[in-house]
C-alpha positions as CSV (number, residue, x, y, z in Angstrom):
1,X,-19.1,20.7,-13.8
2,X,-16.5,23.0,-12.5
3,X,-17.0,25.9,-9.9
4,X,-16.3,29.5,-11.6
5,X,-12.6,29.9,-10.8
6,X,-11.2,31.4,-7.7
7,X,-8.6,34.4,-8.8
8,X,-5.5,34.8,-6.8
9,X,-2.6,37.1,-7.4
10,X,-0.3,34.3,-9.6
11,X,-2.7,31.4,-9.5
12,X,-6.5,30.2,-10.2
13,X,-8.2,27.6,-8.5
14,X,-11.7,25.6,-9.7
15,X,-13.3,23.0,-8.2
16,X,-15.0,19.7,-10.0
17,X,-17.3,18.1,-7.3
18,X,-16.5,14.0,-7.4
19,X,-18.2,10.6,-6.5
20,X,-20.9,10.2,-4.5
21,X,-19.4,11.5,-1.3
22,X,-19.4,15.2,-3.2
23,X,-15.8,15.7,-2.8
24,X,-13.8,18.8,-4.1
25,X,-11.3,17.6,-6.8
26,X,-9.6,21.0,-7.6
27,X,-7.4,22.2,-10.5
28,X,-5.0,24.7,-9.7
29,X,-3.0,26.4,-12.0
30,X,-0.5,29.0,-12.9
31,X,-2.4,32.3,-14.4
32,X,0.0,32.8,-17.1
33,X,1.9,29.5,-18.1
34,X,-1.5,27.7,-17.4
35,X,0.7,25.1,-15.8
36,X,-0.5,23.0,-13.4
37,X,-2.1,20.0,-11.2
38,X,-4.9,18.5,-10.7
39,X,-6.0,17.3,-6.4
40,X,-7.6,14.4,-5.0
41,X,-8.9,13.1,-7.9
42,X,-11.4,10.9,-6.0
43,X,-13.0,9.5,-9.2
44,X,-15.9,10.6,-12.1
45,X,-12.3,11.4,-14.2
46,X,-14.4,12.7,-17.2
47,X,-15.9,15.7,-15.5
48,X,-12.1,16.0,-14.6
49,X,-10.6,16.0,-17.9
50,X,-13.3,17.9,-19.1
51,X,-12.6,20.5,-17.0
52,X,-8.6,20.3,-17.9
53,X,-10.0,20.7,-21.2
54,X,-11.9,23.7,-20.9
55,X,-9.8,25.5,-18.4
56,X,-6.8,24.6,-21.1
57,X,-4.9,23.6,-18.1
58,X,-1.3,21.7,-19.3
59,X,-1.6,19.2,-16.0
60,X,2.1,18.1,-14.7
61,X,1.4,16.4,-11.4
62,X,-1.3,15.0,-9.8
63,X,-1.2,15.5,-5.8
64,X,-2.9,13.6,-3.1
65,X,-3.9,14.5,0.4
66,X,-4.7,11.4,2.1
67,X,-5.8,7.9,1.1
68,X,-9.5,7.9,0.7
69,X,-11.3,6.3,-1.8
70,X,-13.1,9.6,-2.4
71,X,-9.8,11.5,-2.5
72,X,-7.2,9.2,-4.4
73,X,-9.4,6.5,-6.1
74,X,-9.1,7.8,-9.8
75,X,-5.5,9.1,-9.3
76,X,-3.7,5.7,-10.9
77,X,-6.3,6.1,-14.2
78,X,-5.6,9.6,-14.5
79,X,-1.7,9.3,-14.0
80,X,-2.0,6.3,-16.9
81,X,-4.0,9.1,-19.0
82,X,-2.1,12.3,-18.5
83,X,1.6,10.7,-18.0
84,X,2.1,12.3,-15.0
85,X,3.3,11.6,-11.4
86,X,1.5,11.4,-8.6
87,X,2.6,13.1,-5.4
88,X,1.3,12.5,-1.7
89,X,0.5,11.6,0.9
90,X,2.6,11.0,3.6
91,X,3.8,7.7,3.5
92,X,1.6,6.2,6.6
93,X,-1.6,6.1,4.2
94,X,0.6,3.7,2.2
95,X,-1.9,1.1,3.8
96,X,-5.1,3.0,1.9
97,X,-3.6,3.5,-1.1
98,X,-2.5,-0.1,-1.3
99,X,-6.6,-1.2,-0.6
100,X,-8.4,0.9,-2.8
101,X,-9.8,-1.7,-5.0
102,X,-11.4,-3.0,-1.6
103,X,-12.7,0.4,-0.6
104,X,-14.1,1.0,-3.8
105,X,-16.0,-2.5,-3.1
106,X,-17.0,-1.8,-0.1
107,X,-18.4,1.6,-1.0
108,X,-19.9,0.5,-4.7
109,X,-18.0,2.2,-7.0
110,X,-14.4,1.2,-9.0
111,X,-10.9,2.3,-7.8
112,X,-7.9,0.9,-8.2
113,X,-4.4,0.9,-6.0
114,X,-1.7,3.6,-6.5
115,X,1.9,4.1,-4.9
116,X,2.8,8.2,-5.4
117,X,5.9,8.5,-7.6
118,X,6.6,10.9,-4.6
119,X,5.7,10.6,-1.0
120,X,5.4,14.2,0.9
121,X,6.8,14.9,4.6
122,X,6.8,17.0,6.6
123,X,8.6,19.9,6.1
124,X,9.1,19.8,2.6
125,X,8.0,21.7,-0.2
126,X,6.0,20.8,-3.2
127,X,5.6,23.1,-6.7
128,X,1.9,23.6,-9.0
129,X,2.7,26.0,-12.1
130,X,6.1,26.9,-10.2
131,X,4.2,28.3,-6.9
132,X,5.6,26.9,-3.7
133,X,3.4,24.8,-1.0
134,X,4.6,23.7,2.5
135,X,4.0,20.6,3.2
136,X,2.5,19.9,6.7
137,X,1.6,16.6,8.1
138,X,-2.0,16.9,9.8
139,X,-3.0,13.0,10.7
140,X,-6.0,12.5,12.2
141,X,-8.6,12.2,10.0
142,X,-6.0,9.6,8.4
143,X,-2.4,8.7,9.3
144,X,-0.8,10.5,6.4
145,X,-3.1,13.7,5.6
146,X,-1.0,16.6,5.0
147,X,-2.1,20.1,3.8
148,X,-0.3,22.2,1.5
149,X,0.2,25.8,2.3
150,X,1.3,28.7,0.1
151,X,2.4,31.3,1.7
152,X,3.3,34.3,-0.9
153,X,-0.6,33.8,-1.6
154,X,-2.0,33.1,1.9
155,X,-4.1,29.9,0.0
156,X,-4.2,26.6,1.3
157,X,-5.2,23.0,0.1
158,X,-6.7,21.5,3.2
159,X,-8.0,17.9,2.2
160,X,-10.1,16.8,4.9
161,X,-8.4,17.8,7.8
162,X,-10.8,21.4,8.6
163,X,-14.0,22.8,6.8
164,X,-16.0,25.3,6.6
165,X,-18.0,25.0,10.3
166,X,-16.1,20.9,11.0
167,X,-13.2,18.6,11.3
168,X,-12.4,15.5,9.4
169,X,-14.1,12.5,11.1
170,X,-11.6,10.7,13.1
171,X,-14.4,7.6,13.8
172,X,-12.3,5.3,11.7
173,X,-10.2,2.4,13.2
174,X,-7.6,4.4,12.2
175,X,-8.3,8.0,13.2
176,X,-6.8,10.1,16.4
177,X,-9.6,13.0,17.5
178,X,-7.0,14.3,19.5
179,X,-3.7,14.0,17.2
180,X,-6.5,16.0,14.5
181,X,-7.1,18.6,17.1
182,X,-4.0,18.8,17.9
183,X,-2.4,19.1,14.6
184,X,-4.9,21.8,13.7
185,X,-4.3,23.8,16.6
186,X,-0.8,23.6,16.7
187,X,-0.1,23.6,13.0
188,X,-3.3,25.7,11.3
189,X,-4.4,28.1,13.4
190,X,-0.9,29.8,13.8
191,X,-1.0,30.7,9.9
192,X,-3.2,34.3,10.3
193,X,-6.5,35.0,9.7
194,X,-6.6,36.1,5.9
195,X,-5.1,32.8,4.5
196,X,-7.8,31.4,2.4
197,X,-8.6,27.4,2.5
198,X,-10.2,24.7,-0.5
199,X,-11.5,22.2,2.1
200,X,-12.0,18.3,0.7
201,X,-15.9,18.8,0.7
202,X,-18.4,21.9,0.9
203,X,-17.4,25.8,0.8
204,X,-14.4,27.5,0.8
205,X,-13.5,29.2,4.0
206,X,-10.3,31.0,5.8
207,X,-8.1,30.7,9.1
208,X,-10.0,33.3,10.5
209,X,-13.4,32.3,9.8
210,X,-12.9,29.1,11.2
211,X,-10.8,30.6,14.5
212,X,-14.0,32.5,15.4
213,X,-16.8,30.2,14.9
214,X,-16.0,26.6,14.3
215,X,-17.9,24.8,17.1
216,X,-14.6,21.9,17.3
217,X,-12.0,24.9,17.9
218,X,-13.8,27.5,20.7
């Protein structure tokens, strides 16, 4: 089931809420070509396509924002469905990407491994329906998390690196509290307060929002 779609100015967003760890899977597309890409697609790929189908999106890329089994564990099926490429991470989740299949069996449910067709670094930039995202690399909550920013529409796709009220967890082997913090601080919370945010799970929210009352930043 899809989330009524969130309006901007050249491009519409919708959710699809994913596996058992609720993840936000979103579609975002171009408001008149209806081009566009589909994000994290964690896994529970028919309530994906269904929503493709209904939304008449015409998908060309799938884009990832870190490694997670929640986040990138249907991305390999879907690519073989839609014959599309898959873009993202940064290349240090290479390492979760490769072990999916194990995630998925350590967390009871199937994924399978994927390498991107394209790996994103920072600085780059990366196109949905012909709209423009910067590409910034925000590890933390895992090595290669980046979020994309879009700034002709103040919108950004944040993965799990800040929500609405929290951080990502960084109580993996793997994560860095203060690198997240840090990349947050240093990286988010320059962009101003009206740039709107899809977070990897729960409510949207915005730069600002978070700036004044997110108990990990005051």
């Amino acid at each position: 089931m899809t989330t009524p779609p969130a309006e901007n100015k050249g491009f519409k967003a919708a959710i699809v809420v994913v596996t058992p760890f609720q993840q936000n899977s979103t579609l975002l597309w171009d408001s008149e070509t209806m081009v566009g890409a589909v994000v994290d697609p964690g896994g529970d790929l028919d309530r994906i396509e269904q929503a493709i189908k209904e939304v008449g999106v015409k998908v060309e890329k799938i884009i990832l924002t870190h490694g997670h089994i929640d986040h990138a564990g249907g991305a390999d099926d879907l690519r073989k469905s839609l014959g599309v490429p898959v873009e993202g991470p940064h290349p240090a989740d290479r390492f979760l990407l490769d072990n999916l299949a194990k995630q998925g069996e350590a967390y009871g449910f199937p994924a399978k491994p994927v390498t991107p067709d394209r790996w994103l670094e920072e600085g780059e930039t990366i196109t949905v329906g012909g709209h423009s995202f910067d590409v910034l690399h925000c590890p933390g909550h895992s090595p290669g998390s980046v979020v994309l920013v879009n700034h002709a529409q103040r919108f950004i796709l944040m993965g799990d690196v800040l929500f609405q009220g929290s951080i990502g967890r960084t109580d993996f082997p793997y994560g860095d509290h203060e690198a997240l913090i840090g990349a947050i601080k240093t990286k988010l919370l320059s962009l101003e307060d009206d740039y709107a945010f899809i977070p990897g799970h729960g409510p949207v929210s915005s730069i600002g929002a978070e700036r004044r009352s997110n108990p990990f930043l005051t």
